[in-house]
N, C-alpha and C positions, 0 to 999 in steps of 0.2 A: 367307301365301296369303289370297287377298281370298275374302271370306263370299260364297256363293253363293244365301242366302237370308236378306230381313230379317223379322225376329220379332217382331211389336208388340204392344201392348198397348191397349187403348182407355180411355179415362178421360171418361166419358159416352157412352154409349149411348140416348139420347132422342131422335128426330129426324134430326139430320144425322149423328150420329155415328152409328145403324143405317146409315144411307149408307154413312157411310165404310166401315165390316164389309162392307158389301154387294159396293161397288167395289173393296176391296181384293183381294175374291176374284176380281177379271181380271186382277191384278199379277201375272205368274207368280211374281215372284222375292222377292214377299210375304206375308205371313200372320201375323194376329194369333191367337193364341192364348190373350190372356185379355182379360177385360172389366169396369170397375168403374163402377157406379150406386148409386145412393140409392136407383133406383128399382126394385124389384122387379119391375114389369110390363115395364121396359123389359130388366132382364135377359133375363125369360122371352122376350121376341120374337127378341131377339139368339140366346138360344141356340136359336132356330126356325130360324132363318137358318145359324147352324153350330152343331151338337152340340159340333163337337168345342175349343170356347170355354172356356175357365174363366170362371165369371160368379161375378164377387167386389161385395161393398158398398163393401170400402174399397179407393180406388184405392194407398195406400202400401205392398199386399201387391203389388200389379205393379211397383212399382218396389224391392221387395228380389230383385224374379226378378233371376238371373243372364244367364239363355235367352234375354231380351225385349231386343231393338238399342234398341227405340224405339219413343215414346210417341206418341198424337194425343189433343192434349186439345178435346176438343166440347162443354163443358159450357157452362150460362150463364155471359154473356160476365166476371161476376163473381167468377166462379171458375175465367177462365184462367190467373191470373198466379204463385197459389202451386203448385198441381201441376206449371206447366211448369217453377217455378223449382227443385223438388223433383227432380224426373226429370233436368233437366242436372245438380244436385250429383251425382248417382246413375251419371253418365255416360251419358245416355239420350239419343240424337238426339231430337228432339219435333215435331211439325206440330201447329202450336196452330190453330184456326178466329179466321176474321175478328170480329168486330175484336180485334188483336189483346189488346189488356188494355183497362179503364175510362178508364184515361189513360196522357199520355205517361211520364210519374212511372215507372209500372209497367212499361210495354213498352221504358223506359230498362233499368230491374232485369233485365229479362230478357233483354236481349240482351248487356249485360255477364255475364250469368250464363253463356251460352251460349259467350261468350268465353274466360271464365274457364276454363270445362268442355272447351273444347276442342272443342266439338261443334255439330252443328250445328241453329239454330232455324228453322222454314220457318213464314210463313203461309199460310192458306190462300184465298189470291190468284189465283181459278181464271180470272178473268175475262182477264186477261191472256195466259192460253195459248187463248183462242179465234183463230179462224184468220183473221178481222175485222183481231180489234188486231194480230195479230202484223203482217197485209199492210198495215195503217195505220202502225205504227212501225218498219219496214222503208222505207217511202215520207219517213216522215219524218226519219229517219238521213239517207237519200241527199239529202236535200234538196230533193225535190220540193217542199213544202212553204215553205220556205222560213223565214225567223224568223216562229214562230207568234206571233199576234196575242190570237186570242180562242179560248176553248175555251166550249160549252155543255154542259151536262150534263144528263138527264132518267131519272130514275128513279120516275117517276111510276104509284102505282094508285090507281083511281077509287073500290073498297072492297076492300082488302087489308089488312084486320085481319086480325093471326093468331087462328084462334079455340080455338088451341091454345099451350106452353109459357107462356113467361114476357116476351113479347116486349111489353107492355104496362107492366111493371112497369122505372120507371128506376130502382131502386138495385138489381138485378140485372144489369139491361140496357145500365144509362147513357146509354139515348135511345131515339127510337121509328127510322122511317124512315130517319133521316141515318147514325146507325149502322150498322144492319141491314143495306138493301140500299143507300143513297146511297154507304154506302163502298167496295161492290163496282164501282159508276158510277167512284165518287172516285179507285180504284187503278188503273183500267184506262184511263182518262183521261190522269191523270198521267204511267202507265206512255209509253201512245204517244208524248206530246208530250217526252220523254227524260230525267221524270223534276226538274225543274227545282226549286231551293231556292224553299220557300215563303214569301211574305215576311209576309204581312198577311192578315185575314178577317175579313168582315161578314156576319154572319147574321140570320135571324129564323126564331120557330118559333111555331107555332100551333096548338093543340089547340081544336076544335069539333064534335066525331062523336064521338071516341074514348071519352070521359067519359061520354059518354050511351047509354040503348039505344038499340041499333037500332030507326030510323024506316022502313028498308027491309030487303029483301032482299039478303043478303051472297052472294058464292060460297062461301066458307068458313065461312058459316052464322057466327049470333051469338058474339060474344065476350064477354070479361068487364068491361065497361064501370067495374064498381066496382073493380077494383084499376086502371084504366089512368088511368097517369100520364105517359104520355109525349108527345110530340108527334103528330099529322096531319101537317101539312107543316112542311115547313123549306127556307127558300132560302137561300142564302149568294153573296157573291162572293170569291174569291180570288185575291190577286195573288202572281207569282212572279219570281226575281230573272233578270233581264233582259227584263223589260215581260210578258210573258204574264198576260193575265188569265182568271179561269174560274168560271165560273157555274154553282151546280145544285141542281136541284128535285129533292125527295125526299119523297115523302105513303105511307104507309098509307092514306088518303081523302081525295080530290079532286073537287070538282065538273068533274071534266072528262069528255070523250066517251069515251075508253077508255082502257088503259095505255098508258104510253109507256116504252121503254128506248130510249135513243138517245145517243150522244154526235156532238158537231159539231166538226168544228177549222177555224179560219179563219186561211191564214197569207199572208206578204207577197207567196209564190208560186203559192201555192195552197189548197186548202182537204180536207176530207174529212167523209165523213160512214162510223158507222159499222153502221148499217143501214139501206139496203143497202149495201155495205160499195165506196164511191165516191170517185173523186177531184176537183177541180174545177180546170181550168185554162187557161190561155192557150198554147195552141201553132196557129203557122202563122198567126195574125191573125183566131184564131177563139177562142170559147170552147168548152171541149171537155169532156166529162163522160166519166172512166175508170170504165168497171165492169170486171172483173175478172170472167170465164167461167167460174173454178172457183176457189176461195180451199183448196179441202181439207175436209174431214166431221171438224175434230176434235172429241171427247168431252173438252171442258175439264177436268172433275173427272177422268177417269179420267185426262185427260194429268197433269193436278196430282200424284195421288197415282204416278204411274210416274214422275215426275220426282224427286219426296223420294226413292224407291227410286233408284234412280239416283245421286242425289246421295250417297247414305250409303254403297252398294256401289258405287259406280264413280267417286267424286269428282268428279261435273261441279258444273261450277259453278250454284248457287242462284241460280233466276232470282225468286225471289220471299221473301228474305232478311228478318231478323227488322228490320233495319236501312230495311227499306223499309216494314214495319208501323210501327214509331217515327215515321218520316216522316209515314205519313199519318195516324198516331193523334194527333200535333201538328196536323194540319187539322180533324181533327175537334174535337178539345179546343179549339178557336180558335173556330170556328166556335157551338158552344152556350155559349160562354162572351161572345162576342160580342151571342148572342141572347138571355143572362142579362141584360145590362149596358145592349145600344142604343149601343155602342160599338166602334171599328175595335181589331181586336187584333192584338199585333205577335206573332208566333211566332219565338219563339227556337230 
């Protein structure tokens, strides 16, 4: 008889992972009932948020529970790859947060790990279930589109330092921007255009704001200029195997006019953009601009987290697979490995 309610556990509560606790509580047919930090301050908020939590230091007492389906590891990006690898021995479904390990090395281990285990790995790949991408890679299945050409990417803030966690520090983190949020641009990108084997990647990365104090006013007020080691911007180009090439800007601080999130696809038939979320094309001897009247109000995260629910109680299938973290964690590993070097990298 199928489980009528999954049981989770949290393994970081800082940040995204109080989110997660947060949103979890609209999943009817989920609920975590324990939680493990390092940090004391971040237990005490989680259990603001629900008393009825177990709030533990060490996450390897959530994973001797019996009770608990499955895990969501939130922790710095540093320390996703042993708890998740811990929790699948343990038989623990897992939603690990983006990105998913340091390198592809790690996010290999873990998906074989998850294989092994028989269970299942999810990232958390929220960007993809917005109602944009989905109406953009629906468009581009049927072939509106036609053989895409060129993809652009922009993940661009003008001063979006974090002035909070660890988001400055790269051997926690393993990059500034391109990591962080370039990769949520990177997967949703990808995703539309159907996913295409990656073949090649040229990058560059540049740090000039980060390392220094603030000379201005931030929205997220000052950060910690002395530990940050990571990049400001990073561009990259990538090529995929059947000609598709794609391009993307990704800053924490930018000399430019405001933020940008936007991706662009340009293909033989057509093109897209997707905010506002448009089509571009030739019909009747004219050129013709598709907007789309109502795409849907979905809550990406919340749809993320009701779809892992689903996927472990109802067996649908995983639209955002640990197999497609691998994927793009090889683009990114390409990519700052490229901008080490000054050199084109072939990603195997």
């Amino acid at each position: 008889m199928a489980k009528k309610e999954l049981k989770i556990g949290m393994i970081g509560v800082g940040g995204i992972g109080r989110y997660y606790v947060d949103m979890f509580r609209k999943v009817p047919e989920a609920k975590v009932i324990a939680a493990a930090d390092v940090s004391d301050a971040a237990l005490e908020e989680t259990a603001n948020i629900d008393p009825g939590i177990e709030c533990l230091k060490d996450y390897r007492r959530i994973l001797k529970r019996k009770d608990i389906d499955a895990v969501a590891v939130c922790t710095p990006n540093k320390f996703h790859t042993k708890p998740t690898l811990e929790a699948l021995a343990t038989g623990k479904h897992v939603i690990v947060e983006k990105p998913m390990a340091m390198n592809a090395r790690d996010a290999a281990r873990m998906c074989q790990a998850a294989k092994k285990a028989r269970r299942l790995l999810m990232i958390g790949f929220q960007w993809r279930f917005h109602s944009n991408a989905q109406m953009i890679r629906k468009a581009v299945d049927a072939g509106q589109l036609g053989k895409i050409a060129y993809v652009h990417c922009q993940a661009l803030r003008r001063r979006g330092i974090p002035s909070w966690g660890v988001f400055g520090q790269k051997d926690l983190q393993g990059g500034g921007p391109m990591i962080d949020i370039g990769v949520h641009n990177l997967e949703m990108a990808h995703y539309m255009i159907g996913q295409p084997r990656p073949l090649t990647a040229y990058g560059s990365c540049y740090t000039y704001l980060g390392n220094r104090k603030p000379e201005a006013l931030a929205p997220w007020g000052a950060w910690d200029h002395k530990t940050y080691t990571v990049e400001d911007l990073a561009v990259a180009m990538l090529r995929f195997a059947g000609g598709a090439s794609l391009v993307i800007e990704s800053s924490f601080a930018a000399h430019i006019e405001k933020d940008v999130w936007n991706v662009t696809l340009m293909g033989e038939k057509g093109g897209a953009t997707f905010d506002p979320p448009t089509l571009f094309k030739d019909e009747f001897g004219y050129m013709v601009n598709v907007t789309p009247s109502f795409v849907g109000e979905t809550d990406m995260f919340l749809h993320k987290l009701q779809h892992f629910t689903d996927c472990v109680l109802k067996g649908e299938k995983c639209e955002a697979p640990g197999e497609d973290g691998l994927v793009v964690q090889k683009m990114l590993d390409a990519v700052y490995r490229s901008a080490e070097t000054g050199k084109v990298v072939t990603i195997r």
